[in-house]
C-alpha positions as CSV (number, residue, x, y, z in Angstrom):
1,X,-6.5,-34.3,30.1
2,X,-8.0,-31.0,28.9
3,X,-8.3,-30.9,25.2
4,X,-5.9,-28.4,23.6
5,X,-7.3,-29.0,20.0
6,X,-10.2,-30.3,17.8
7,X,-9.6,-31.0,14.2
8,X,-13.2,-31.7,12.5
9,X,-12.9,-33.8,9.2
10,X,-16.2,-34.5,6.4
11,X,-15.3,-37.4,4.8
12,X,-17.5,-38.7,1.9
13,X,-16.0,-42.4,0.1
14,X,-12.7,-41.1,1.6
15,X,-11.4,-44.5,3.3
16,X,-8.3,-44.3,0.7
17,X,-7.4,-41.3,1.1
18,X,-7.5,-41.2,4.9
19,X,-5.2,-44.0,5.1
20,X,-2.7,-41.9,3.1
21,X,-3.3,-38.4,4.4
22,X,-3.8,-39.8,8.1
23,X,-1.5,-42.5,9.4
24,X,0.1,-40.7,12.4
25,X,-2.9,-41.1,15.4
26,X,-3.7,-37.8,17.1
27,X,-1.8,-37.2,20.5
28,X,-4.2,-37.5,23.5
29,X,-5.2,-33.6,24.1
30,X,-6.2,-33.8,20.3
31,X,-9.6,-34.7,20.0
32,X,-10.4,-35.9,16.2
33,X,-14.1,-36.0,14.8
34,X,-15.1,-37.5,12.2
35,X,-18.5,-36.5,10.4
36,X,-19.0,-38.9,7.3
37,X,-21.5,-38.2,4.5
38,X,-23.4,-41.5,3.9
39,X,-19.7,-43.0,2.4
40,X,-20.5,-46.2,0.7
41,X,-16.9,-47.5,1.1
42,X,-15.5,-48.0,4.4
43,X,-14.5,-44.4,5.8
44,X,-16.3,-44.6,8.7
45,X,-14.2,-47.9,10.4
46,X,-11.1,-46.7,8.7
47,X,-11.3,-43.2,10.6
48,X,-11.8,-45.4,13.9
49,X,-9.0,-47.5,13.3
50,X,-6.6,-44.3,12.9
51,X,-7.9,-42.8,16.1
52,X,-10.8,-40.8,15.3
53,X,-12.2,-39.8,19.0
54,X,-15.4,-39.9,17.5
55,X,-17.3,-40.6,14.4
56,X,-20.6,-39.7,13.2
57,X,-22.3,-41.5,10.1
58,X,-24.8,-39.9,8.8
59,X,-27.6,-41.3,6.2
60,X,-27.4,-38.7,3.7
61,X,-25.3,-36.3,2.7
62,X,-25.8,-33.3,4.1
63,X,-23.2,-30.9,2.9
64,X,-19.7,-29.8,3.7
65,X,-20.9,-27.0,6.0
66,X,-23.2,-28.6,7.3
67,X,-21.5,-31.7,8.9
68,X,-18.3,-29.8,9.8
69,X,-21.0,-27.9,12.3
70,X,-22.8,-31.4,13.4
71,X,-19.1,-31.9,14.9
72,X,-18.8,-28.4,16.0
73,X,-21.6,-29.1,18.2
74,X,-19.2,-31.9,19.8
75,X,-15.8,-29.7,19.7
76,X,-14.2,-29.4,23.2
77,X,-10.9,-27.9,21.9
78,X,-10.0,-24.7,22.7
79,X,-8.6,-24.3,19.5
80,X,-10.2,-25.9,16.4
81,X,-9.6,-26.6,12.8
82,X,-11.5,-27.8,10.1
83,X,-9.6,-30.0,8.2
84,X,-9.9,-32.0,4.8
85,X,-8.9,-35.8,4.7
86,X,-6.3,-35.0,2.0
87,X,-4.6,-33.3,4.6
88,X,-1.7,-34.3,6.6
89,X,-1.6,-32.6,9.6
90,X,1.7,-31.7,11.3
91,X,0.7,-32.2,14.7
92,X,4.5,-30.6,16.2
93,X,2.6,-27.7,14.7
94,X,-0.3,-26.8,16.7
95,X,1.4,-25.8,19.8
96,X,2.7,-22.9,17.5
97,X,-0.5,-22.3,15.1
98,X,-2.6,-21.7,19.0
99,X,0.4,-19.2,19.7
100,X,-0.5,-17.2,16.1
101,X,-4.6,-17.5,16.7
102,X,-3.8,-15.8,19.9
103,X,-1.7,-13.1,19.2
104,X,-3.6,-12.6,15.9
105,X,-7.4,-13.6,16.5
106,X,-9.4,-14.5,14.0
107,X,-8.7,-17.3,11.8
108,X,-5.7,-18.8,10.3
109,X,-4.2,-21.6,8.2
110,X,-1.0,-22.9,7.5
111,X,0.8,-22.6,4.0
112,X,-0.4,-26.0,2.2
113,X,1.8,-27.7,-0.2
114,X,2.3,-30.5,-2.6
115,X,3.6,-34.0,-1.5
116,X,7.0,-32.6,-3.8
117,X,7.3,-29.6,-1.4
118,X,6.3,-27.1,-4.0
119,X,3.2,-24.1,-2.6
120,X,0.1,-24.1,-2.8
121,X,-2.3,-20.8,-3.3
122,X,-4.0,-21.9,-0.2
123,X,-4.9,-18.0,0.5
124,X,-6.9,-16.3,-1.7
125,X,-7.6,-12.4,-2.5
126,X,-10.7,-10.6,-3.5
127,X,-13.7,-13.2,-4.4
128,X,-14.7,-11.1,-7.3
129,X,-16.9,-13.1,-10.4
130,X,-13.8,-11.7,-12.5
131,X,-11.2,-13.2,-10.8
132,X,-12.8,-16.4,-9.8
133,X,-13.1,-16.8,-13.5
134,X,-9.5,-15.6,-14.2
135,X,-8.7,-18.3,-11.6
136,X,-10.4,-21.0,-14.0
137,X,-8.9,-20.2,-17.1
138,X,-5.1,-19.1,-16.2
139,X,-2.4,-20.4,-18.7
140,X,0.2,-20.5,-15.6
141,X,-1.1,-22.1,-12.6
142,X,1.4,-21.4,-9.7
143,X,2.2,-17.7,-10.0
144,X,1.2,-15.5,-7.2
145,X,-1.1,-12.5,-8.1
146,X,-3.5,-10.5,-6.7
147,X,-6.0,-13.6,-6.0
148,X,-3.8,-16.3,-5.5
149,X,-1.4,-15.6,-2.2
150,X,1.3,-18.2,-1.2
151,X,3.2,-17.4,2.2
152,X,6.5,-18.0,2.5
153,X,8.5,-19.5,5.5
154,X,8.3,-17.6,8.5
155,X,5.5,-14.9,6.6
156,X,2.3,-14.5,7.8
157,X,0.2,-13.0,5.4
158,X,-3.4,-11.2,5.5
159,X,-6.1,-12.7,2.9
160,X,-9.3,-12.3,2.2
161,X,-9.8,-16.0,2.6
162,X,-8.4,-19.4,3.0
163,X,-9.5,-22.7,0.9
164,X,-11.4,-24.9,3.4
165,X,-9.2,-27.8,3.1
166,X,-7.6,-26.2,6.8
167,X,-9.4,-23.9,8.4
168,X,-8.4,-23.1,12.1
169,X,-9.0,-20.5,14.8
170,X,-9.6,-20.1,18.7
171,X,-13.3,-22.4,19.8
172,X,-14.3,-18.7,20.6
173,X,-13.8,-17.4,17.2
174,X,-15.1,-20.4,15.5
175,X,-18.4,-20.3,17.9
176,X,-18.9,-16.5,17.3
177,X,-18.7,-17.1,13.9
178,X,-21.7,-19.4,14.5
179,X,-19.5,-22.2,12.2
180,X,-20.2,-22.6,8.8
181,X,-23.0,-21.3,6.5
182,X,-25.2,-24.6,5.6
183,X,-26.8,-22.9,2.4
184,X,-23.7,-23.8,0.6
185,X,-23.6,-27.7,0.4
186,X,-20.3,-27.6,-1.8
187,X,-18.5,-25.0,-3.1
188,X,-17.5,-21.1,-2.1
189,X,-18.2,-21.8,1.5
190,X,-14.7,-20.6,2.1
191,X,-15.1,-18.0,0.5
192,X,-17.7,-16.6,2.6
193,X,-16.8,-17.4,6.0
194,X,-13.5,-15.4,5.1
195,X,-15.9,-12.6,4.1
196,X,-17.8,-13.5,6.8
197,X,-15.2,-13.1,9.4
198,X,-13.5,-10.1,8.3
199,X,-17.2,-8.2,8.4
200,X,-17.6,-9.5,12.1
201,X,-14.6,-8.1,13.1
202,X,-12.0,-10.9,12.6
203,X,-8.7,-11.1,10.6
204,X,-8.0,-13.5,8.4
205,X,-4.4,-14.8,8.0
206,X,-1.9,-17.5,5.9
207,X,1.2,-18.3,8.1
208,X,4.2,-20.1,5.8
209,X,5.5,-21.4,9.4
210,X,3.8,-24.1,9.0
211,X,3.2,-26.0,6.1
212,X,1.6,-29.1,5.6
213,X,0.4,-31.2,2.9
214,X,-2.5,-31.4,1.2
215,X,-4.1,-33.3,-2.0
216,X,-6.2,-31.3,-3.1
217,X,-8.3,-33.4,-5.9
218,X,-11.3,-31.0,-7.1
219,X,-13.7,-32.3,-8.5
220,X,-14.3,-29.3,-11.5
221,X,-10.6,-29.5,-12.7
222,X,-12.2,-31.9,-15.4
223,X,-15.7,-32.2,-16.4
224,X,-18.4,-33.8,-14.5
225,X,-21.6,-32.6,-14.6
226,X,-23.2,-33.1,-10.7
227,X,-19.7,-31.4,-9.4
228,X,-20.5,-28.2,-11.7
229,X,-23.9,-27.6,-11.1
230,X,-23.2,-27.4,-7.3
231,X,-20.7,-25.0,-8.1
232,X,-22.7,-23.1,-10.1
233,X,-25.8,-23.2,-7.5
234,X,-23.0,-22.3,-5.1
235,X,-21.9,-19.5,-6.7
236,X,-25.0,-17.9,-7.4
237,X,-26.1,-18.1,-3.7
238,X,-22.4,-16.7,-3.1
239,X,-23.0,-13.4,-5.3
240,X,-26.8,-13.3,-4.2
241,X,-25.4,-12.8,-0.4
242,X,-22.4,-10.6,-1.5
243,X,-23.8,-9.2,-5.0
244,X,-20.6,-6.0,-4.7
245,X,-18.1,-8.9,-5.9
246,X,-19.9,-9.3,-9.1
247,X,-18.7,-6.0,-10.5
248,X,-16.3,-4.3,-8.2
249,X,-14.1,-5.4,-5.1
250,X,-15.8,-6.0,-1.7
251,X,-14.6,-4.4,1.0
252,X,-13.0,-4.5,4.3
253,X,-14.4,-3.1,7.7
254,X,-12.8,0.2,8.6
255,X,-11.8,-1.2,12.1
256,X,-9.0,-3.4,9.9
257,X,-7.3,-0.6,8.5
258,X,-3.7,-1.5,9.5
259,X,-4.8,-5.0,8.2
260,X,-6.0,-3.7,5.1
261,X,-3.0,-2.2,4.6
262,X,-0.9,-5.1,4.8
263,X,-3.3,-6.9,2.5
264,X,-1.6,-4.5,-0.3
265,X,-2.4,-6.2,-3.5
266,X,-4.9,-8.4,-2.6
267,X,-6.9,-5.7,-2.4
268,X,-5.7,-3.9,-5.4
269,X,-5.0,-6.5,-7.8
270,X,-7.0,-6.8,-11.0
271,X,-10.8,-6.9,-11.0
């Protein structure tokens, strides 16, 4: 049977959470791999018992990036998505998320949301050092502005980027792309492939048509020491690579001006 879609999941000590997230196996023309970082629990049999069609277990930790392109290298999907394992994918879904990447290119997630239904700012505006602060220090978490985009049912919205807890786009795209950048090992990586992407000639887009569930446990919400000094490490390689976000807002290729457009506040919003 030809494989209509690869999801590509990182898991590091995430045996718990995969048996929440991931319960449902994948049908047969979805090929699941599993690239674990060195997990000292038991991820690696717990992603085979719930159908992984392969799972690689590495002896280090390597890096977000860099494993979700070890099992790029094995992708056979035509489609693929990159996907966390506090996800829940809707699998009734992809049939319609391959229509969007088709008619729309480039890449595209669905609106995430909380296990209660509420939205999720899954799609983000401009990665300005000003907002990503703003981001961090917000008295009302939940309220759309110019960086934080929600989609609502049946919108599809333009972004700059999409947080890499789902990822997805056409194996061509993905490939062109050349996958993810392994400088970042945690951290802003979604940030610049979104950047990335729309520089290279790609949209990127947040479709409220499909919505699925995610976790999303970070890490820096509270204080930890190791979690924020990759973040910081990340985000100085970040603004070394795009240094016009540290003062002013980036800006889009020419070729994307109808898409630019439609980007309307994101692109506008405060800086």
């Amino acid at each position: 049977m030809n494989t209509r879609w690869t999801l590509i999941t990182v898991t590091w000590n995430s045996a718990e959470t995969l048996r929440k997230f991931w319960g449902t196996r994948p049908p047969e023309n979805v090929q699941w791999i599993v690239v674990d970082n060195a997990s000292t629990d038991t991820s690696v049999d717990t992603a085979e018992s719930l159908g992984a069609s392969a799972v690689v277990a590495l002896d280090k930790n390597i890096g977000f990036g860099a494993a979700n392109n070890r099992a790029l290298a094995l992708a056979t999907g035509d489609y693929i998505a990159f996907v966390n394992p506090d996800v829940s994918v809707e699998y009734g879904d992809l049939d319609g998320l391959a229509a969007v990447i088709d008619v729309r290119g480039g890449l595209v997630a669905p609106q995430l949301i909380n296990s209660d239904g509420s939205l999720q700012a899954n799609g983000r505006g401009m990665p300005t050092l000003s907002n990503k602060i703003r981001n961090r220090t917000r008295p009302t978490p939940g309220v759309e502005d110019s960086y934080n985009i929600y989609a609502s049912a049946g919108e599809a919205r333009y972004v700059v980027w999409v947080m890499g807890a789902v990822v997805a786009g056409s194996a061509a795209t993905i490939h062109a792309l050349k996958g993810w950048n392994e400088k970042f090992f945690l951290y802003y990586e979604d940030s610049e492939i979104g950047v990335r992407a729309w520089r290279e000639g790609y949209t990127v887009i947040l479709d409220g048509a499909f919505r699925w569930v995610h976790g999303w446990a970070r890490e820096t919400k509270t204080f930890r020491l190791r979690p924020w000094l990759r973040e910081i490490a990340s985000m100085t390689r970040f603004y070394s690579l795009f240094p016009e976000f540290l003062w002013r807002k980036g800006k889009i290729p020419s070729r994307h001006s109808q898409a630019y457009q439609q980007l309307g506040r994101v692109l506008v919003g405060v800086s």
